[in-house]
Backbone as ProteinMPNN parsed JSONL, in Angstrom:
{"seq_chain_A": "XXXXXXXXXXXXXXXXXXXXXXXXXXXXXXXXXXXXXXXXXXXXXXXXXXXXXXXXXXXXXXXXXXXXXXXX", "coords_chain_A": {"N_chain_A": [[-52.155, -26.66, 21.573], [-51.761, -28.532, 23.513], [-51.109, -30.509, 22.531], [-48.667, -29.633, 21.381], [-46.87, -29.796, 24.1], [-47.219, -32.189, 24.552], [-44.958, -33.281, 22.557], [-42.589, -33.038, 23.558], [-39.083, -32.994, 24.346], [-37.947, -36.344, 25.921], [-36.389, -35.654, 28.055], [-37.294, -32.919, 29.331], [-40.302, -33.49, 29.693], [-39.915, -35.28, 31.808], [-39.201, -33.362, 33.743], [-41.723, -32.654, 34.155], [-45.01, -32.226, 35.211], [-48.181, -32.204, 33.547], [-51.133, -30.739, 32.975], [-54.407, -30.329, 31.76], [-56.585, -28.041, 31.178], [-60.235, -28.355, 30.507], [-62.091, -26.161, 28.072], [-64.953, -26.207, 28.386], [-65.553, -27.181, 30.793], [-66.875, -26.498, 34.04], [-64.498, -26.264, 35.762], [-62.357, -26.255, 34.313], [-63.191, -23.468, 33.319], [-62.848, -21.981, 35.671], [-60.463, -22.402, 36.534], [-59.316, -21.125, 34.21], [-59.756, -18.62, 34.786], [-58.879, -17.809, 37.142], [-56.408, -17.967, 36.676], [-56.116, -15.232, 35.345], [-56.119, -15.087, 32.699], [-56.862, -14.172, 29.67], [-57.457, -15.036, 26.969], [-57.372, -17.685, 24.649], [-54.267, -20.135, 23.654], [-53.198, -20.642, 26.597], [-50.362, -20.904, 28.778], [-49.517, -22.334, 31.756], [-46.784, -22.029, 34.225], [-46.198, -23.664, 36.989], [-48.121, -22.389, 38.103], [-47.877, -19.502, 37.651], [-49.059, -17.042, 35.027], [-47.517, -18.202, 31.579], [-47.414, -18.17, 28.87], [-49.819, -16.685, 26.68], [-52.04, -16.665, 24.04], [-50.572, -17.607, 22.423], [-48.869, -20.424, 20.801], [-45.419, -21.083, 21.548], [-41.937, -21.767, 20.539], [-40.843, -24.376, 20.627], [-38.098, -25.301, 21.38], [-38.13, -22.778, 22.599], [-39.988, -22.813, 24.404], [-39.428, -25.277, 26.144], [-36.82, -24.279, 26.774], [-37.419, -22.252, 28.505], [-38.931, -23.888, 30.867], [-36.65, -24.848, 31.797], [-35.393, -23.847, 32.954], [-36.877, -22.191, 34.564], [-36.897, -24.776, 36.569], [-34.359, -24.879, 36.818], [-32.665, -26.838, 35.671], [-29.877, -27.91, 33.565]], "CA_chain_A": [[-51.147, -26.404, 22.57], [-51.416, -29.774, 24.317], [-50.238, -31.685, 21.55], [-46.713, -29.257, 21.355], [-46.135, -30.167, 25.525], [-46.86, -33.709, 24.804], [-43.896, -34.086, 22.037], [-41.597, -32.078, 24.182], [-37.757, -34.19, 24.567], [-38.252, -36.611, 27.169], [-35.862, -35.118, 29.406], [-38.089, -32.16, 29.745], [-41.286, -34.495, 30.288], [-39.363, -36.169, 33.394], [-39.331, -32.35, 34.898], [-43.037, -31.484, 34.144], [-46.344, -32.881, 35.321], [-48.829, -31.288, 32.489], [-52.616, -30.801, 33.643], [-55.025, -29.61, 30.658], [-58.21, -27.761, 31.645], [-61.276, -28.239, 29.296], [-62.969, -24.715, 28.272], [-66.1, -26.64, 28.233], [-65.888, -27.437, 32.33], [-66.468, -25.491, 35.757], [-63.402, -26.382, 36.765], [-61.581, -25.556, 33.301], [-63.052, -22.475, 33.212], [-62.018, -21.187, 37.17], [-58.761, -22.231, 36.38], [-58.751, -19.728, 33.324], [-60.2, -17.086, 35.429], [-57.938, -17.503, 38.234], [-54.489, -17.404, 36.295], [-56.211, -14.168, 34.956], [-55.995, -15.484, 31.441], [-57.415, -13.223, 28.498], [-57.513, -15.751, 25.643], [-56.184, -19.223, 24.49], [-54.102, -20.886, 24.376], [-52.412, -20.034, 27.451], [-49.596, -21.995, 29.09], [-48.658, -21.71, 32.844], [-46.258, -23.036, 34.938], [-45.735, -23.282, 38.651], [-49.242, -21.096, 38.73], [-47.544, -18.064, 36.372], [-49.097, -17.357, 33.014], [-45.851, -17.998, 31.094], [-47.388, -17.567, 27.364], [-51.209, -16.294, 26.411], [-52.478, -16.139, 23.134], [-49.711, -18.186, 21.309], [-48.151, -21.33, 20.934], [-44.03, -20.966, 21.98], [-41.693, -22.466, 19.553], [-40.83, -26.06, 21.072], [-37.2, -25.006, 22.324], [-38.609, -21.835, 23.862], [-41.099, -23.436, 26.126], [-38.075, -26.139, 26.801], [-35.555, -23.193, 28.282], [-38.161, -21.595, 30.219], [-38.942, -25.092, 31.852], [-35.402, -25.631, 32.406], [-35.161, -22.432, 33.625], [-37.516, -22.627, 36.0], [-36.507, -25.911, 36.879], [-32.514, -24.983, 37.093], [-32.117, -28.388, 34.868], [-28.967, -28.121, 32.057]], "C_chain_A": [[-50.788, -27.692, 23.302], [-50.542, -30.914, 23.764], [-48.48, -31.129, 21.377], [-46.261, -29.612, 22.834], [-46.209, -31.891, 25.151], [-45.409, -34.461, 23.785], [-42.587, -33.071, 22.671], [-40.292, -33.537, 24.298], [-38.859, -34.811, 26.247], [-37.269, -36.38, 28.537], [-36.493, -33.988, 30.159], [-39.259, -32.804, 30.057], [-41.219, -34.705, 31.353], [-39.539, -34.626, 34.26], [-40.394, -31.66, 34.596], [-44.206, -32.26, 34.65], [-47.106, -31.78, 34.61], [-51.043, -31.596, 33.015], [-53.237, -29.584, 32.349], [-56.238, -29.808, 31.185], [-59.05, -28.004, 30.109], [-62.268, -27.11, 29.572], [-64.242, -25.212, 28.911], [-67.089, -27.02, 29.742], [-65.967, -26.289, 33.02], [-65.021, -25.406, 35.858], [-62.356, -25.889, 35.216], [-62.095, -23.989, 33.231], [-62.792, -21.577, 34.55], [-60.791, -20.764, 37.373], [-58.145, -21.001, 35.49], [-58.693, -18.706, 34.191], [-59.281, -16.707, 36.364], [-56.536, -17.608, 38.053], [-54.77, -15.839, 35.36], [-55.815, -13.98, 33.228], [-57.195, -14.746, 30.333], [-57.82, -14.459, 27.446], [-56.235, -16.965, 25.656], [-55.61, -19.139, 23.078], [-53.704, -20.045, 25.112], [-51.529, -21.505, 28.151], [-49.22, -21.453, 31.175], [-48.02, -22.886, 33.464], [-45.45, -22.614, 36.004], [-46.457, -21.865, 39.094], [-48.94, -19.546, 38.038], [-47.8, -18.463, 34.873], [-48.129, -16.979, 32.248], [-46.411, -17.521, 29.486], [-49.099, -17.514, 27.316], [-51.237, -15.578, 24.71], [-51.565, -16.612, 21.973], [-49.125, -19.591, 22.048], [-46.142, -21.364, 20.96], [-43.647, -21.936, 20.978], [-41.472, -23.683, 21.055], [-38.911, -25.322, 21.849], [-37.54, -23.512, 22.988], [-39.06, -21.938, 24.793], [-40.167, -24.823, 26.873], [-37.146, -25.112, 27.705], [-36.789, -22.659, 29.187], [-38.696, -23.043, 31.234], [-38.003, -25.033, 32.818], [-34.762, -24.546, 33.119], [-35.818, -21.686, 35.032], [-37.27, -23.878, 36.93], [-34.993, -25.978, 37.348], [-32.024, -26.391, 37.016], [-31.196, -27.704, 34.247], [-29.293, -29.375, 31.353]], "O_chain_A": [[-49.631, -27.904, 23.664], [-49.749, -31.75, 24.196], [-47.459, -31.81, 21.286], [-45.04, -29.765, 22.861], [-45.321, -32.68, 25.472], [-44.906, -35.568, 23.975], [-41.78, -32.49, 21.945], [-40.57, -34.736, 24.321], [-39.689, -34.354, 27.032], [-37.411, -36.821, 29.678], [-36.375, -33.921, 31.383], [-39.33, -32.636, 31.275], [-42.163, -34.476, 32.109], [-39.995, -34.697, 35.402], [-40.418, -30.43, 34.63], [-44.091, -33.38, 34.151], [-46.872, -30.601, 34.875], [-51.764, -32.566, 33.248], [-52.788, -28.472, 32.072], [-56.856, -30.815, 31.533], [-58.607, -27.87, 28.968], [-62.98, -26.926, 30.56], [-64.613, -24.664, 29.949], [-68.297, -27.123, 29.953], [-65.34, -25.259, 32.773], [-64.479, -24.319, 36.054], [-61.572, -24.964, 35.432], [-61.159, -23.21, 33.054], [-62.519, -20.392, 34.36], [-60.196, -19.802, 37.859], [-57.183, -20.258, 35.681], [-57.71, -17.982, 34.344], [-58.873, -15.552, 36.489], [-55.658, -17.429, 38.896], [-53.826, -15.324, 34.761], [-55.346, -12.978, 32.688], [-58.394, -14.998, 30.455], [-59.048, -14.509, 27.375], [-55.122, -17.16, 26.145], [-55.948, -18.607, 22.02], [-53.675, -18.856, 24.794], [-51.865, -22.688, 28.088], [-48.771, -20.383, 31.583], [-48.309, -24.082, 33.426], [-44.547, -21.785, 36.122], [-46.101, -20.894, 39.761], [-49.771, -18.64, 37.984], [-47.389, -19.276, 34.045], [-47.776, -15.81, 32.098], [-45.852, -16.57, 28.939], [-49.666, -18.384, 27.977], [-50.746, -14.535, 24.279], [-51.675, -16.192, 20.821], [-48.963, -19.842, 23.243], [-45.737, -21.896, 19.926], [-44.426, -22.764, 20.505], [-41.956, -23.621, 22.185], [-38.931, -24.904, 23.007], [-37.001, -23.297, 24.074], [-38.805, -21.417, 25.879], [-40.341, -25.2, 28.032], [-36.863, -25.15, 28.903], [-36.91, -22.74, 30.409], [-38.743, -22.877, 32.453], [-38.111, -25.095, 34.042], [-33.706, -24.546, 33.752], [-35.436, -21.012, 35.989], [-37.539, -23.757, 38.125], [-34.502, -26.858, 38.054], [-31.311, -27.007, 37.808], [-31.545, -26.523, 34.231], [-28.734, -29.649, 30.291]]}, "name": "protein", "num_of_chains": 1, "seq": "XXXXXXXXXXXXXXXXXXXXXXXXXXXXXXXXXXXXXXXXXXXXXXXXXXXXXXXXXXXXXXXXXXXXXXXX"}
């Protein structure tokens, strides 16, 4: 999952700061617990779990950015 946000266009890049928990930590696993996350991957953004349990095609997880973002 980290590797499809990192080749995202770089116009979407410029409107994301991307923060990847590691299962393997405290602090990666709180974060799961507390977006109420079932299974990975999961993606959230702006604190809502936007996708769980799949990877989004590459312009799907671009409009919902930009959609949240109210970029064109």
């Amino acid at each position: 999952m980290a590797e499809s946000v990192r080749v995202l266009p770089d116009e979407i890049q410029k409107m994301i700061d991307v923060k990847e928990w590691d299962m393997r930590t405290r602090e990666g696993i709180q974060r799961f617990t507390s977006l109420k996350a079932r299974s990975l991957p999961s993606v959230a953004l702006d604190g809502d779990l936007v996708y769980e349990a799949l990877i989004p095609r590459q312009e799907e997880l671009c409009d919902e950015i930009r959609h949240r973002y109210h970029a064109d």
